[in-house]
N, C-alpha and C positions, 0 to 999 in steps of 0.2 A: 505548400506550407513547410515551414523548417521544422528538421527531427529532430522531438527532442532526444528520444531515445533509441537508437541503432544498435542490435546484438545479429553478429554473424555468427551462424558457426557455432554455435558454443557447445564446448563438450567438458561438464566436467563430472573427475572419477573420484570416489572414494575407496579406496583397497579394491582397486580392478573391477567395482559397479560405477558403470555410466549412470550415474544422475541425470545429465541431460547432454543428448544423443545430436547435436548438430541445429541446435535451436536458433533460429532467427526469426527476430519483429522490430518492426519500426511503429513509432512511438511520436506521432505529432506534438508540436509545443502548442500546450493548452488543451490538450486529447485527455479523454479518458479513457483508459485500453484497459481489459481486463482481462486472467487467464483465467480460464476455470479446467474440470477434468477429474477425477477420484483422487483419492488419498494416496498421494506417493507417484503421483503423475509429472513434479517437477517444478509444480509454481510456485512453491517458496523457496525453494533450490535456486530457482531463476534468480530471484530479489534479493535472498541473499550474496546470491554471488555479483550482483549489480553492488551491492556496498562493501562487497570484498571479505563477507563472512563464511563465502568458502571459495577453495581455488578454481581457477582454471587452467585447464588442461588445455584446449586450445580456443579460437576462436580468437574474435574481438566485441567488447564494448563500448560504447561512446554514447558520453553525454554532454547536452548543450556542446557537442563540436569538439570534444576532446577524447582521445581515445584512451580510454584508462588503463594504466602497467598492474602489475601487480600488489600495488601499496595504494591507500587512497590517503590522499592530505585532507587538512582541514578545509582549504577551500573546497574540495566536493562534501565532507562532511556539513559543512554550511548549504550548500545549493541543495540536494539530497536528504531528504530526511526519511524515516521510516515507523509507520505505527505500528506496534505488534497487536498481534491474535487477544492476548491473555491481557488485560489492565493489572489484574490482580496479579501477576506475574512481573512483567514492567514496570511497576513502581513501586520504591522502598515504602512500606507503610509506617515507616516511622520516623518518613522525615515531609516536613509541611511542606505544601504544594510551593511556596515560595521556596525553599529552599530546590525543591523539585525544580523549578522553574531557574532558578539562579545560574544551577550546575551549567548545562549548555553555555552561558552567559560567559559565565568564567572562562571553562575552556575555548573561546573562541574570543579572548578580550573587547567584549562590546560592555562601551561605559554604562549606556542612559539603558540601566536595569530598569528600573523605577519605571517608568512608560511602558517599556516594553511587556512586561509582568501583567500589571495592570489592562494593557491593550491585549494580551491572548486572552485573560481569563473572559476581560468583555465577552470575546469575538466567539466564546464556545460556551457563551451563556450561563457562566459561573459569576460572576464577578468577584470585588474588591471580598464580600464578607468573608470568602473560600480562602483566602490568601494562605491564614495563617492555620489553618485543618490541616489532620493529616491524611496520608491516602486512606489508612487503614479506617478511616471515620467516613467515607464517602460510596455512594451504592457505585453499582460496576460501571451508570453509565456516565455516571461524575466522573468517577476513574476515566473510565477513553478518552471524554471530552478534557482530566488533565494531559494524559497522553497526546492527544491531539493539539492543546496549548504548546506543550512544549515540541512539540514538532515544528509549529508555527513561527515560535518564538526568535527563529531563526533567520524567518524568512526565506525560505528559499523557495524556488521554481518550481523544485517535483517532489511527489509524497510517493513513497511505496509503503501500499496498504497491505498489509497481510491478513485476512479475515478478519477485519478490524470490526465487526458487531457479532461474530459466531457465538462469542463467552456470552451475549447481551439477550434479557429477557424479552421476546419478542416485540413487547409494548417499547421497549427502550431504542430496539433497533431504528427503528424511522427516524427518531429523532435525529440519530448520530449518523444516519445516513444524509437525512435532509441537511444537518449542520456544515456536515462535507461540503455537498454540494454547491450549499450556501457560499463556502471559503472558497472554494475553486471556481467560480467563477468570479466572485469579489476580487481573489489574488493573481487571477487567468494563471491557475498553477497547473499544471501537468500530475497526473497522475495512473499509475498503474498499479491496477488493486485484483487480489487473487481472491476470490470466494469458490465455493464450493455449489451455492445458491445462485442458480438460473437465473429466478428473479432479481435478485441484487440486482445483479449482472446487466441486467435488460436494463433497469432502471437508472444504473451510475454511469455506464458506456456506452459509445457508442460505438464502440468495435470492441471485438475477441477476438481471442486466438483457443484454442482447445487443445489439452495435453493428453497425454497417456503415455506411460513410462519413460518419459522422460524426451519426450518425442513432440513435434506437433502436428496435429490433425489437423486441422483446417483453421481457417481465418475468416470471421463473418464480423457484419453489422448487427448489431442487437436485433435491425427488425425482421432480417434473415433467421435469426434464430429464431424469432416471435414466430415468424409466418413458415416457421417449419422448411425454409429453403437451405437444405443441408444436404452435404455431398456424401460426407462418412457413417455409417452404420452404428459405428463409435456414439457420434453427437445424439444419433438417433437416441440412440439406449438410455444415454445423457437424460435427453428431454421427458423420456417414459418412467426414468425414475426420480425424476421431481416430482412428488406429489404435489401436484394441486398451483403446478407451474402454467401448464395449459392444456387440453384436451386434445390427446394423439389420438 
């Protein structure tokens, strides 16, 4: 199967701290891969340095077949999109989801707004009435699901998920999870998404990778991880402190 996403190597520093220590994974087109690991272990470091919001020191990146420099164009901006953690963070709450929705549009000169608009909000179970709302008038999981419109509205291949249901009341999380997966298989889009939560995890991937300081531990299938077949001590500890993830 072709990859979608290939990282060798990657090291990168902040003021002489390695954020991430020689990281490689491979990323099938139409995969969903997940990183999981404690706070400060490296998986958002990763993703953002996939869309060039932090540097790299060395290694390589490549996506869809291209190996990315130091600058990203609009064309990977269009292919590549990213959901963040916080909705209430990520969206100006004072300007209406149409306009929200617009922005993208513009910056990347795509005429047939009007459809397009229309066809995300469908797709993430808001519709036409949401249009004219603003963020600040919408509960947190309205927010994601505009988030995740305007992710969409793009079109592109791969999503990087950043703890995209953590901010979300636990009753909201499924929702926005099953939405997901609804879209990704609907758009056979690629995705690699960081939580913190096992179970997500288990349920959105079907492979991992596991961090710690900036490093990776091991690379499993979700049912590896389910059925407790782990090599690291690390994972172990993982699994014993998710409560109520499964009985060690």
């Amino acid at each position: 199967m072709t990859a979608s996403i290939t990282v060798e190597g990657l090291e990168v520093v902040f003021d002489r701290f390695r954020a991430l220590k020689g990281v490689s994974l491979d990323v099938r087109e139409g995969e969903s891969y997940g990183l999981v690991g404690e706070s400060g272990s490296g998986k958002s470091t990763l993703l953002r340095t996939i869309t060039g919001l932090a540097p790299v020191a060395s290694g390589t990146i490549t996506v869809n077949g291209k190996t990315l420099g130091k600058t990203r164009d609009k064309a990977f901006y269009r292919d590549v999109q990213m959901v963040f953690q916080d909705p209430y963070g990520s969206l100006h709450p004072r300007q209406t989801l149409d306009r929200l929705l617009q922005e993208p549009l513009a910056i990347h000169g795509i005429a047939d707004g009007e459809k397009r608009i229309e066809r995300a909000l469908d797709e993430v179970g808001l519709g036409k009435g949401f249009r004219f709302r603003y963020a600040h008038q919408l509960s947190g999981g309205q927010r994601q699901r505009v988030a995740i419109a305007r992710a969409l509205i793009l079109e592109p291949s791969v999503l990087l998920l950043d703890e995209p249901t953590s901010a979300l009341d636990a009753s909201v999380q499924a929702e926005v999870l099953n939405l997901l997966e609804e879209v990704r298989r609907r758009r056979k889009l690629t995705f690699l998404m960081v939580s913190h939560d096992l179970a997500i995890i288990t349920h959105m991937c079907e492979r991992l990778m596991v961090m710690q300081n900036g490093e990776a531990v091991e690379t499993l299938t979700a049912s590896q991880l389910i059925g407790h077949r782990v090599s690291e001590d690390y994972t172990r500890n993982l699994l014993r402190a998710s409560e109520g993830f499964v009985r060690v």
